[in-house]
C-alpha positions in Angstrom: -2.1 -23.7 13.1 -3.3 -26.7 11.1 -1.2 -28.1 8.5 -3.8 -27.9 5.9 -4.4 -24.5 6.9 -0.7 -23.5 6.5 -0.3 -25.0 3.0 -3.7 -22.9 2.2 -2.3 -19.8 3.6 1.4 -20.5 2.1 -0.3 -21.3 -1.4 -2.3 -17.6 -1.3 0.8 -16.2 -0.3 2.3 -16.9 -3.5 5.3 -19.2 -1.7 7.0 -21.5 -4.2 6.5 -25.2 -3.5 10.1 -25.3 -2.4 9.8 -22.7 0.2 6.5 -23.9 1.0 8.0 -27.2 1.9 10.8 -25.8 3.8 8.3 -23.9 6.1 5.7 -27.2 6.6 8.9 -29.3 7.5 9.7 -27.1 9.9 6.7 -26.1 11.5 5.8 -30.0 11.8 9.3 -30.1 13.4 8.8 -27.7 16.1 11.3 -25.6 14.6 9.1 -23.0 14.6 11.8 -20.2 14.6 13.6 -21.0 11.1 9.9 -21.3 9.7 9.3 -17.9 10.9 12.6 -16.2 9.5 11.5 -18.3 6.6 8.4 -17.0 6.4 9.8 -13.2 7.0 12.3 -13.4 4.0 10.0 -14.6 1.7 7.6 -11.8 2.7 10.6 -9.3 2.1 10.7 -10.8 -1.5 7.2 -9.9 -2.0 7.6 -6.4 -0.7 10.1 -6.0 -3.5 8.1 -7.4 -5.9 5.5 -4.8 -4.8 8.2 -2.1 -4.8 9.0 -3.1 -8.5 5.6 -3.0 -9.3 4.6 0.4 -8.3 7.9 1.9 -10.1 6.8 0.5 -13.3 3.0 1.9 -12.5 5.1 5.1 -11.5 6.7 5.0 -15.3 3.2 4.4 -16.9 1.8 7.4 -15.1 4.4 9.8 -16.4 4.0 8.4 -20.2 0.3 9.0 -19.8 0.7 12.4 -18.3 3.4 14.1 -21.0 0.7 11.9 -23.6 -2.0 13.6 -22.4 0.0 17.0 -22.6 1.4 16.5 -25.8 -1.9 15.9 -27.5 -3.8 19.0 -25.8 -0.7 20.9 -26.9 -1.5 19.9 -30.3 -5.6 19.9 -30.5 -4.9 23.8 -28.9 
């Protein structure tokens, strides 16, 4: 993969400039191993950002839902 390519796709990613770095220094070192388990941990963060995510979406749904009961208990 191209360098300028990698930055791109590192940059969409969402990678901080510092692991970013680390990655490009390696892969440009031939040390394409630590860039991948680099690369693997970072996507585990995002995962639990997603995972995060979704539980707060999970908490809004159920406020909605008893909201939504509450005020047809009351209108009924």
């Amino acid at each position: 993969m191209n360098l300028k390519r990698l930055k791109q796709y590192l940059s969409d990613a969402g990678c901080c400039s510092e692991t970013a770095g680390d990655i490009i220094r390696m892969c440009e070192a031939g040390n394409m191993e630590s860039a991948l388990l680099l690369m693997r941990k970072d996507r585990c963060r995002l995962m639990e950002e997603m995972h995060k995510c979704g539980r707060k979406v999970d908490c809004l749904d159920i406020l909605i839902r008893t909201t939504e009961k509450e005020i047809k208990q009351v209108n009924h």
